[in-house]
C-alpha positions as CSV (number, residue, x, y, z in Angstrom):
1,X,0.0,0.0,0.0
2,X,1.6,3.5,-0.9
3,X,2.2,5.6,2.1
4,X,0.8,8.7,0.6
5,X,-2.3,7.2,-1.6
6,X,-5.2,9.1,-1.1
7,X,-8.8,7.0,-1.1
8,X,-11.7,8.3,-2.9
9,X,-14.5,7.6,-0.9
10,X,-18.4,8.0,-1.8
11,X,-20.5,8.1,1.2
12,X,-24.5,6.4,0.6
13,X,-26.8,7.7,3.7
14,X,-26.8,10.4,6.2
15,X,-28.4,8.9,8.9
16,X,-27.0,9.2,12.6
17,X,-23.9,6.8,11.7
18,X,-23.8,8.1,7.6
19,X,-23.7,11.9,9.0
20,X,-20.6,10.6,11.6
21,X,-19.1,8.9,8.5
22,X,-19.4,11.8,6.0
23,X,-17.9,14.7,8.4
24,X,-14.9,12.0,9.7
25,X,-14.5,11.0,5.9
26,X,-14.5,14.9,4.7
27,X,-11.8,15.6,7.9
28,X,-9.7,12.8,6.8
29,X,-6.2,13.5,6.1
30,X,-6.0,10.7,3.4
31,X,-9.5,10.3,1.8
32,X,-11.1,12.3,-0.7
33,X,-14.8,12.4,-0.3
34,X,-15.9,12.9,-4.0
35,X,-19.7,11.6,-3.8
36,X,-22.5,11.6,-1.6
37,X,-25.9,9.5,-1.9
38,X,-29.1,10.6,0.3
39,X,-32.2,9.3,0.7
40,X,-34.2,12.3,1.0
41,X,-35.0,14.2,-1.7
42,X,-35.2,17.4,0.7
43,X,-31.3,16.9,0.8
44,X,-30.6,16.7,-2.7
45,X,-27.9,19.5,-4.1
46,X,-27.1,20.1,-0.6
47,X,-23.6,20.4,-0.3
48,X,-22.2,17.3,2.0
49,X,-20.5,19.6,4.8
50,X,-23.8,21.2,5.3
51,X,-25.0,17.5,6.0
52,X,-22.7,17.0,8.7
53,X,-22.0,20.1,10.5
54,X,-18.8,21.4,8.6
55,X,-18.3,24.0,5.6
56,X,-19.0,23.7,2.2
57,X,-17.2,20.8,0.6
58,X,-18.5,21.3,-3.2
59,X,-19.5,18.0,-3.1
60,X,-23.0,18.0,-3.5
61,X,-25.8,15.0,-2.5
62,X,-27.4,13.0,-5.3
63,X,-30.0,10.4,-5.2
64,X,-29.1,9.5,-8.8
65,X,-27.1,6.3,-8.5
66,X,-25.9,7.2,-12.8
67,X,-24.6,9.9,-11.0
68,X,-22.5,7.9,-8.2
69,X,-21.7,4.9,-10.6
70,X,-19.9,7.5,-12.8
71,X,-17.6,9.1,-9.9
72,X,-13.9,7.7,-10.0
73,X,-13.8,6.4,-6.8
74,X,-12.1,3.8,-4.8
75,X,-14.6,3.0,-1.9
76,X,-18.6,3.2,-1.0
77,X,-19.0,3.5,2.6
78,X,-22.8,1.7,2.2
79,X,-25.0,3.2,5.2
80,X,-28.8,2.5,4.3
81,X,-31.6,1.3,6.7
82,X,-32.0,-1.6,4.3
83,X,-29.9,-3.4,1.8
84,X,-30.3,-2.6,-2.2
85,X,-28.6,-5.7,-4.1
86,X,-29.4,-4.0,-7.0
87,X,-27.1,-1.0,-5.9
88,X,-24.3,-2.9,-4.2
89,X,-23.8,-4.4,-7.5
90,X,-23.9,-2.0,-9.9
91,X,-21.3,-0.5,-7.3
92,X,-19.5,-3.5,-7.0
93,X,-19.4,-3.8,-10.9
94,X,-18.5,-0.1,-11.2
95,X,-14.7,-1.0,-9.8
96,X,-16.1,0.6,-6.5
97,X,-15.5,-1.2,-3.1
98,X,-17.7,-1.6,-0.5
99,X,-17.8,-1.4,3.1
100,X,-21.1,-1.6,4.8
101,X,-22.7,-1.1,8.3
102,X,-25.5,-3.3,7.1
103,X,-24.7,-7.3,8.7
104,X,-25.5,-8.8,5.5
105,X,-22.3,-10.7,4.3
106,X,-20.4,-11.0,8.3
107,X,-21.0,-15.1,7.0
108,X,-21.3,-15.7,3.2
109,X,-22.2,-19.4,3.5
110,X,-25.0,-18.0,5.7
111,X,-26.0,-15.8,2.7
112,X,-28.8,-16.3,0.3
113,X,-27.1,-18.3,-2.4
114,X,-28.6,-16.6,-5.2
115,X,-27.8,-13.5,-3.7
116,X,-24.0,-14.4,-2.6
117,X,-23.6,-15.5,-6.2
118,X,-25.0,-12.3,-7.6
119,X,-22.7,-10.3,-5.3
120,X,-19.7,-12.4,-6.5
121,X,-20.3,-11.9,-10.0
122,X,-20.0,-8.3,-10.1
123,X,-17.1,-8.4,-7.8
124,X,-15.1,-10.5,-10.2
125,X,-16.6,-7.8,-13.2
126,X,-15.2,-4.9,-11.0
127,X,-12.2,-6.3,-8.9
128,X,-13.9,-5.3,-6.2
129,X,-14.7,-6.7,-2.6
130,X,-17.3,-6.1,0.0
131,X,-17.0,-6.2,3.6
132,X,-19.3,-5.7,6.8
133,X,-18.6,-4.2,9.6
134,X,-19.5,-2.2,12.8
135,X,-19.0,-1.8,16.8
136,X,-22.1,-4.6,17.4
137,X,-22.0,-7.0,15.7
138,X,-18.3,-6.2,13.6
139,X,-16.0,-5.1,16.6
140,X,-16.6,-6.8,19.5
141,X,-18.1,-9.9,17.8
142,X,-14.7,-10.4,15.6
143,X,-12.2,-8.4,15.9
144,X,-11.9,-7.9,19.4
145,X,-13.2,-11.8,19.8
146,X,-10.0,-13.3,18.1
147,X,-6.8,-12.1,20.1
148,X,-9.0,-13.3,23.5
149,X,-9.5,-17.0,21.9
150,X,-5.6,-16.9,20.6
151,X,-4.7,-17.0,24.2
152,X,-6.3,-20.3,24.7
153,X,-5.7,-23.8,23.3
154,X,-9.1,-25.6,24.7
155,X,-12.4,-23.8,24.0
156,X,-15.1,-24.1,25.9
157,X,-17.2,-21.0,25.5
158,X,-16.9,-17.2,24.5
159,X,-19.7,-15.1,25.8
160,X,-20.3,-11.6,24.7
161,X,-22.4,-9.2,27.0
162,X,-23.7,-6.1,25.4
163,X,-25.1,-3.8,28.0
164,X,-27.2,-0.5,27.1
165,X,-29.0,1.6,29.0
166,X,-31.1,3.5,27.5
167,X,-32.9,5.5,30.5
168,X,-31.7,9.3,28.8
169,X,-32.6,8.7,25.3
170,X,-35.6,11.2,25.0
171,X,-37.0,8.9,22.3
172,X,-40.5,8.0,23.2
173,X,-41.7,6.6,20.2
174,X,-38.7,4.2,20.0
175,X,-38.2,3.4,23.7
176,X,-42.2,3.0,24.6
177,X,-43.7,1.8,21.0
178,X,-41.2,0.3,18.9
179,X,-39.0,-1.4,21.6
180,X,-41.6,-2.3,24.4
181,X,-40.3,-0.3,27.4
182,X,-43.1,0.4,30.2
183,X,-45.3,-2.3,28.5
184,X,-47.1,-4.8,30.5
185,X,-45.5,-8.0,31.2
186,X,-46.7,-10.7,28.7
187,X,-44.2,-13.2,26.7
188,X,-40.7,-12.1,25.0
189,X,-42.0,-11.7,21.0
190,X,-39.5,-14.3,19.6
191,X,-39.6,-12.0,16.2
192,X,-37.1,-9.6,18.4
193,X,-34.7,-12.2,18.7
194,X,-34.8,-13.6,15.0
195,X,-34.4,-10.7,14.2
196,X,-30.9,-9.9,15.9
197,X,-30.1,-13.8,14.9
198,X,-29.7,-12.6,11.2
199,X,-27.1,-10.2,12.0
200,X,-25.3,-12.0,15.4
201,X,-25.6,-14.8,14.2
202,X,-23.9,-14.6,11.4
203,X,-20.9,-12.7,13.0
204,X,-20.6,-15.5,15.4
205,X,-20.7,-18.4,12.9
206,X,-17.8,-16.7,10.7
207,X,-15.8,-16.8,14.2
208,X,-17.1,-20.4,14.7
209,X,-15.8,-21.4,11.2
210,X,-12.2,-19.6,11.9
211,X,-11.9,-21.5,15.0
212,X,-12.6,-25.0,13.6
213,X,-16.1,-25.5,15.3
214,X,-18.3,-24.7,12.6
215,X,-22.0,-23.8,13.8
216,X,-24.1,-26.5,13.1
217,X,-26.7,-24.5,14.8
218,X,-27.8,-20.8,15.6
219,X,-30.5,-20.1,18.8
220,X,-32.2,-17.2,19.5
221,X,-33.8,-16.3,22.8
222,X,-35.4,-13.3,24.7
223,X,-36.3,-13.1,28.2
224,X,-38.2,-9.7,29.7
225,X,-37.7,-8.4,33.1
226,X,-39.9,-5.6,35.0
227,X,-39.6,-2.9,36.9
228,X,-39.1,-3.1,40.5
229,X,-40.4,0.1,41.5
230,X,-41.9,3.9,39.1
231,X,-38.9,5.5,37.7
232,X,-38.6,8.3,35.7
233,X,-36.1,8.1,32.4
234,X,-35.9,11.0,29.7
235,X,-38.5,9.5,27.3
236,X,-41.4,9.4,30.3
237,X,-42.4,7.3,33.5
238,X,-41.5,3.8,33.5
239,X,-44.1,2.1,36.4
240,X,-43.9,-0.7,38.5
241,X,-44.1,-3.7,37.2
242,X,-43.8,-3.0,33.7
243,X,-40.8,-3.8,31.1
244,X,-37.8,-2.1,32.4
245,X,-35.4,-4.8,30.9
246,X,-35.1,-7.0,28.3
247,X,-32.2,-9.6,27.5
248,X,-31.9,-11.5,23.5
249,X,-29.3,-14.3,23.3
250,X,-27.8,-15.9,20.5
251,X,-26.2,-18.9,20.9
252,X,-24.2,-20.8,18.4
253,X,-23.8,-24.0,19.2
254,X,-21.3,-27.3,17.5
255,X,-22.0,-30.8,18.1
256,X,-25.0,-29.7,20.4
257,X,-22.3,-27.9,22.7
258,X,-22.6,-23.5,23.0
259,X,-19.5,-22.2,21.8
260,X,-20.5,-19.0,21.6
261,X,-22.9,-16.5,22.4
262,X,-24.1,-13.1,22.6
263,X,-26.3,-11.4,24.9
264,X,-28.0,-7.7,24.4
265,X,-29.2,-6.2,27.4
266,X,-30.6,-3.5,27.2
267,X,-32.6,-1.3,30.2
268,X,-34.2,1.7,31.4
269,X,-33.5,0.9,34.9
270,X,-31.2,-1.9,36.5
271,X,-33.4,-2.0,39.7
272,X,-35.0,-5.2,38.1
273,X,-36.9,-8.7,39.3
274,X,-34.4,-10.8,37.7
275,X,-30.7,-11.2,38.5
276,X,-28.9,-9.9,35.6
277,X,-25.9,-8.0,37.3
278,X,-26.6,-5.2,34.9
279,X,-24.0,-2.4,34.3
280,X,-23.3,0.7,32.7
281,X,-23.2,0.9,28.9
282,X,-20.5,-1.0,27.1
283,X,-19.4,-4.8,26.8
284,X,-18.1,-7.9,28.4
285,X,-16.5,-10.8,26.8
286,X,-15.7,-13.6,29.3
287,X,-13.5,-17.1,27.5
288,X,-14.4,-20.1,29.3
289,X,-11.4,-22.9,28.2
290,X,-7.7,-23.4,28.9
291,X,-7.0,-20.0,29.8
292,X,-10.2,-17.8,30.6
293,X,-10.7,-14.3,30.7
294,X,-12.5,-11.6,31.2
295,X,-13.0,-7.9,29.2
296,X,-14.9,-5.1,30.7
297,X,-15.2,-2.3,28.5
298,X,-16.4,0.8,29.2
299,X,-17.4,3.9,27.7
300,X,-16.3,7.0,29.1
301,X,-18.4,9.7,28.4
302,X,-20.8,12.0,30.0
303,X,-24.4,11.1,29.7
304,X,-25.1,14.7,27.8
305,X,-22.7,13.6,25.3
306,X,-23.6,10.1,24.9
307,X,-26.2,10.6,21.8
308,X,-23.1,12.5,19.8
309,X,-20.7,9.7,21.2
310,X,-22.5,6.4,19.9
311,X,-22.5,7.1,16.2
312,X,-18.9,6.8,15.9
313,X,-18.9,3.8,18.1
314,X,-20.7,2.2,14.5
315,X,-19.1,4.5,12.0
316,X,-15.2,4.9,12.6
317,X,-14.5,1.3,12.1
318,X,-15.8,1.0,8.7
319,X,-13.7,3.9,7.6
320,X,-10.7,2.6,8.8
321,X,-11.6,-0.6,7.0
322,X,-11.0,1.5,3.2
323,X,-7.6,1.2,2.5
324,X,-7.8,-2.9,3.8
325,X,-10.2,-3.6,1.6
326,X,-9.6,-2.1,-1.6
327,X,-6.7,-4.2,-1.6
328,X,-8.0,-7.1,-0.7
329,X,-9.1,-10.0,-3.0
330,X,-12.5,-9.7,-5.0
331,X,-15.5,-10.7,-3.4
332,X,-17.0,-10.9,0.2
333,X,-14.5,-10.4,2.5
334,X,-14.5,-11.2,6.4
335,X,-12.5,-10.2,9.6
336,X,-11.2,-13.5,9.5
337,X,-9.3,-13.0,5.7
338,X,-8.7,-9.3,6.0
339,X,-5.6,-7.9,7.4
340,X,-5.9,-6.0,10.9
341,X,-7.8,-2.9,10.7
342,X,-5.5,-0.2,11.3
343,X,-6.5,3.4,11.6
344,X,-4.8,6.0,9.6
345,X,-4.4,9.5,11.5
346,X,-1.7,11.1,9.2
């Protein structure tokens, strides 16, 4: 890799982790941002650093993928709510690499096999490779996951604890509506945890795979926990006796045996009827084998920064990601065949 190569980057969304990506791309000292997809037509011919908080870049926003397709760039940092296979491959097939928050290729066996083929094809047309990443799953799932398991030489079990408390989000609609929060007790809805599976569970299995224990198969689980007495959280009043905590696990399991798992807890409160040693917000990942250990990570920030802190937590990682991957080898690519993600600050 030259020392002084500078990456032409294209960023696609500018929602809460896009925005993060766009301004750390356009501050970069070696990336070029020379594109910008949105969504909305409200932002189009907006200039990007009016986007993201910073002065004009003359780079202005397009929802015209002719218009992106046509860029000379080197990367697409892929951002969307939802995945657009059409647009990944026309990308793809452009001679643009990808990296993506979106979980969709962590695992390619686990893929759709029409889809991983049609995602290989125009990889091999472009030269190009895709790659997914992120803080959760990405990060901590892989690439913090594999120097704690190089330490041991019997495996038992690796398991992942996500905690999250959300008690000063001021989001009602997400906290109370969407997510459950302050709802009655009644049973976990399993379509929560299937739908963290897709995601998790892929992550896990491509560690699984590294490690020689393949997944032969992927749980999902959910368990809901109330309230122990009113509280009060930015988004409203959280009564007794309601949802104040809930808990999805995904276990990967060879040979019958858990190898690995991940746990998402997140809270309004900790003052809870079950006996889940919550924490503050961050991770643990506990090896059970040969040579155990434990990780506690933490994230220090004051709680009226912690909505302008978490982006980045998703978004930094997949920039640092560009120069690794548009070297690498066409097609998906994985933690596991990638080189160590190293950040570039000069």
């Amino acid at each position: 890799m030259a020392q002084d190569k500078v990456w032409k980057v294209v960023q696609w969304a500018t929602g809460n982790v896009g925005s993060r990506a766009l301004r750390m791309v356009a501050k970069h000292p070696r990336m070029e941002l020379v594109g910008l997809w949105v969504s909305s037509p409200d932002k189009v011919g907006r200039d990007a650093g009016e986007l993201c908080g910073l002065a004009d870049t003359g780079v202005k926003a397009t929802n015209a993928i002719e218009a992106i397709l046509a860029l000379d760039a080197d990367c697409v940092l892929y951002m969307p709510q939802g995945t657009d296979y059409d647009a990944l491959c026309a990308l793809l097939a452009s001679g643009k690499n990808v990296v993506t928050t979106r979980g969709d290729f962590h695992h390619p066996p686990m893929m759709d096999p029409a889809r991983r083929e049609r995602i290989e094809e125009a990889c091999a047309r472009g030269g190009t490779s895709i790659y997914s990443t992120g803080s959760s799953p990405g990060f901590v799932t892989e690439a913090l996951a594999i120097p704690l398991l190089s330490l041991q030489r019997r495996h038992d079990l690796l398991t992942i604890d996500e905690y999250a408390d959300v008690s000063s989000r001021d989001s009602p609609d997400m906290l109370f509506r969407i997510m459950g929060f302050a709802a009655p007790m009644a049973p976990f809805d399993h379509r929560r945890a299937e739908h963290l599976k897709g995601d998790f569970g892929s992550s896990l299995a491509q560690l699984a795979a590294a490690i020689g224990l393949p997944a032969d198969e992927i749980e999902a689980a959910g368990e809901l926990s109330a309230a122990r007495t009113d509280v009060e959280i930015a988004a409203g009043r959280v009564p007794a006796g309601t949802v104040g905590a809930m808990r999805t696990t995904i276990t990967c399991k060879h040979r019958g045996r858990p190898i690995l798992q991940f746990r998402a807890n997140w809270y309004v409160t900790p003052d809870i009827e079950h006996e889940w040693n919550l924490r503050e917000s961050g991770w643990r990942s506990s090896t059970e084998g040969d040579t155990p250990v434990k990780l506690d990570i933490y994230f220090p920030i004051s709680e009226e920064n912690y909505a302008a802190y978490t982006p980045g937590l998703t978004a930094h990682r997949p920039i640092n990601a560009v120069p690794a991957v548009c070297v690498a080898e066409p097609g998906i690519r994985t933690t596991v065949d990638l080189p160590q993600v190293v950040p570039l600050f000069g």
